[in-house]
Phi, psi and omega in degrees: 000154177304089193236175200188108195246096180275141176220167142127324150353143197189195178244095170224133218293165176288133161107342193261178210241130171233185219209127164219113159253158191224109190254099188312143155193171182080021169206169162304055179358295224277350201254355179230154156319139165223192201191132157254138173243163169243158135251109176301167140349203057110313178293182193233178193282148179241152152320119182235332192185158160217150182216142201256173181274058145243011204043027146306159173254162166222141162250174160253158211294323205290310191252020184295141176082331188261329181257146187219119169300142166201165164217150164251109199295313157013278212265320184093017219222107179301150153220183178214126180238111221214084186281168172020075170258140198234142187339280186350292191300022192249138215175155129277124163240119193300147157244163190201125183233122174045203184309007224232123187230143145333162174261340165116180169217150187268136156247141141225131157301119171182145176281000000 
């Protein structure tokens, strides 16, 4: 079955900077497309990045240039590199392949 172990969630000041990995198994990584999504407080889930198995990117508007998707078919493993963040961006954030979701990581932003 299809799993999915997001880590790398923290405490961290406005400007600073996290890492979110997501490590995969029970399907063929390097062949789908995968995605972090977010959830705010209150909010509903957002769209945060996508990356295709040709390694194109896609963003949401919120993080271009401060967030940056990759993956290492190796490894089985997503990332997310999540530069100058800011109070907005605090959240769980999901890795997500088709139907198949993460248990999340907590980011929160705060001085």
């Amino acid at each position: 079955d299809v799993q999915l172990q997001a880590s790398g969630g923290g405490l961290v000041q406005p400007g600073g900077s996290l890492r979110l990995s997501c490590v995969a198994s029970g399907f063929r990584f390097s062949s789908f497309a995968m995605s972090w999504l977010r959830q705010a407080p209150g909010k509903g889930l957002e769209s945060v990045s996508d990356i295709m198995n040709d390694d194109r990117t896609a963003y949401a508007d919120s993080v271009k240039g401060r967030f940056t998707i990759s993956r290492d078919n190796a490894r089985n493993t997503l990332y997310l590199q999540m530069n100058n963040l800011q109070p907005e961006d605090s959240g769980i954030y999901y890795c997500n392949v088709g139907s198949a979701w993460g248990q999340g990581t907590q980011v929160t932003v705060s001085s």
